[in-house]
N, C-alpha and C positions, 0 to 999 in steps of 0.2 A: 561565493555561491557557485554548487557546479551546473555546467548549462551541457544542453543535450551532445555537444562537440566534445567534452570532458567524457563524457558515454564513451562515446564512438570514435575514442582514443584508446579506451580498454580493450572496447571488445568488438570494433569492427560495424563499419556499415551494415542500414540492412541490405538483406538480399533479395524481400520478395518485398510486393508494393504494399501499403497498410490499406484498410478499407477506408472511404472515406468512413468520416464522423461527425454526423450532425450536431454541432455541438449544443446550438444554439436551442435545440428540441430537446436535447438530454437535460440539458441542463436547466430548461425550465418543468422539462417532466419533474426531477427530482429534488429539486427547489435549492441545489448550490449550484457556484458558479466553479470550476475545477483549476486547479492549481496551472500557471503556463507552461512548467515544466514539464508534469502528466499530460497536455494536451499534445505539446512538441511531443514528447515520445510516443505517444498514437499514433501521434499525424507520421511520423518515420517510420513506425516499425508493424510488422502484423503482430499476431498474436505472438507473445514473448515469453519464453523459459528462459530461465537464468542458470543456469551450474546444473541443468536438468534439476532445478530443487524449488526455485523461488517462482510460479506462474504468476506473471499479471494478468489482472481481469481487464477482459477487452472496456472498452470504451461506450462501446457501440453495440448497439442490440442486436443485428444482425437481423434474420429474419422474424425473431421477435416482436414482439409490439411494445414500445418504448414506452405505451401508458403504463405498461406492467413491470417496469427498469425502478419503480422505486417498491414495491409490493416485494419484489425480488429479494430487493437489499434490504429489506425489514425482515423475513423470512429469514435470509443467510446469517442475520447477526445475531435472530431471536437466542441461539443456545450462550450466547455471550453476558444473557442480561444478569442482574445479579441473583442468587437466591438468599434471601433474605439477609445476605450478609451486608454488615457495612465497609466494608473493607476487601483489598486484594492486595496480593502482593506483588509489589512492584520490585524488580531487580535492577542494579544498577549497571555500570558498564564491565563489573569486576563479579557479577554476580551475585554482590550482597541483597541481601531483601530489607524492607520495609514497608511498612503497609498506609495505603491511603486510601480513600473513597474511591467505591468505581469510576469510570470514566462515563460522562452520558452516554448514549447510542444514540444514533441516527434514527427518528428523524428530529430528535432534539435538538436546540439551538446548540454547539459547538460540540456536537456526538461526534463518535467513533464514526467512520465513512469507510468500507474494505476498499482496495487498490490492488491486493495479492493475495496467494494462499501459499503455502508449502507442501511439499510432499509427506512432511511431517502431520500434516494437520492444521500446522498454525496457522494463523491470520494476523495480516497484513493490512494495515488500517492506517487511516489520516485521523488526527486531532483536529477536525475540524474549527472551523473561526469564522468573523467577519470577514477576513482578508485573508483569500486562497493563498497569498504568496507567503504566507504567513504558517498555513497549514503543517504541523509535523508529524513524525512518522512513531506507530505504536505495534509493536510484534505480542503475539500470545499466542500461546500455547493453549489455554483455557483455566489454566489454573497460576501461571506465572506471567506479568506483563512485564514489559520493556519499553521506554518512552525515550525517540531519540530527539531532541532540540534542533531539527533540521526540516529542509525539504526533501522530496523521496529522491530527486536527483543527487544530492548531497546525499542522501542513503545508499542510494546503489553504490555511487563511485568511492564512497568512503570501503563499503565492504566488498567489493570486487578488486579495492588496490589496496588493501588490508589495514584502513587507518581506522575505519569503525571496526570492532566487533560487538554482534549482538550474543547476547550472552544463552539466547532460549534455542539460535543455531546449534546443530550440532559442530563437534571438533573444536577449531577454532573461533567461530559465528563469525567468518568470512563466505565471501562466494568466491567460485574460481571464475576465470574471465573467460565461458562461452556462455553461447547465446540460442537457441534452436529458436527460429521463426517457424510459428505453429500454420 
């Protein structure tokens, strides 16, 4: 499993402080509990750009109101849900497609939860579960999905040291190893 030291072996400490993050409010605002890996990486970093490509969503409300952090994420995933189809398709690590049921959304028991977006458009999403540490990583474009059998820790550092690639990236579906603290 990669842990946040595995990180910050790629691509450098951070440099500016992260905000605190209430976790314990967020996370019963939006009724999960968050994966330790994504919590460590808040707690380390502020707001995070990856390869100037891959944005994580902050953590933390900011001057928001955190009873509105889950109205938010129902909002952002609405264009994801399906249209009356049964099926999407799913790409593998090589590209190829095949088709399965949608995935839930959030706030469904073990829905889609975002964590990132892309410059592309795409989203960045947890498969949510019972057991956060358990939780894996799903990329979309909106019309092509991509499911990695990992933690987003093991996702970053797989694709910033080039042993994952996601197929809905562009080029390689690597990231290059910087990092701009928003």
């Amino acid at each position: 499993m990669a842990s946040i030291a595995d990180f910050e072996a790629i691509v450098g400490a951070p440099t500016t402080a992260a905000p605190v993050v209430d976790w314990n409010t967020l996370e019963e605002t939006v009724g999960l509990v968050f994966p330790s890996d994504y919590k460590d990486l808040m707690n380390r970093y502020s707001q995070l750009s990856i390869d100037r490509f891959l944005g994580m969503l902050i953590a933390h409300p900011g001057k928001r109101d955190v009873r509105s952090a889950k109205d938010r994420v129902i909002e952002r995933l609405s264009h994801l849900e399906a249209d009356d189809d049964d099926s999407i398709e799913l790409l593998d690590d090589e590209g190829e497609r095949s088709l399965r049921t949608p995935f839930p959304l959030y706030p469904h028991p073990n829905g889609l939860y975002p964590w990132g977006s892309t410059q592309n458009g795409d989203d960045c999403l947890w498969l949510t579960g019972e057991r956060p540490e358990e939780w894996t990583v799903v990329i979309t474009d909106g019309y092509f999905w991509w499911h990695f059998p990992g933690s987003l820790l093991e996702f970053l550092v797989g694709a910033l040291s080039g042993t994952v690639r996601c197929p809905i990236f562009p080029g390689e579906g690597t990231l290059e190893a910087s990092i701009q603290e928003l």
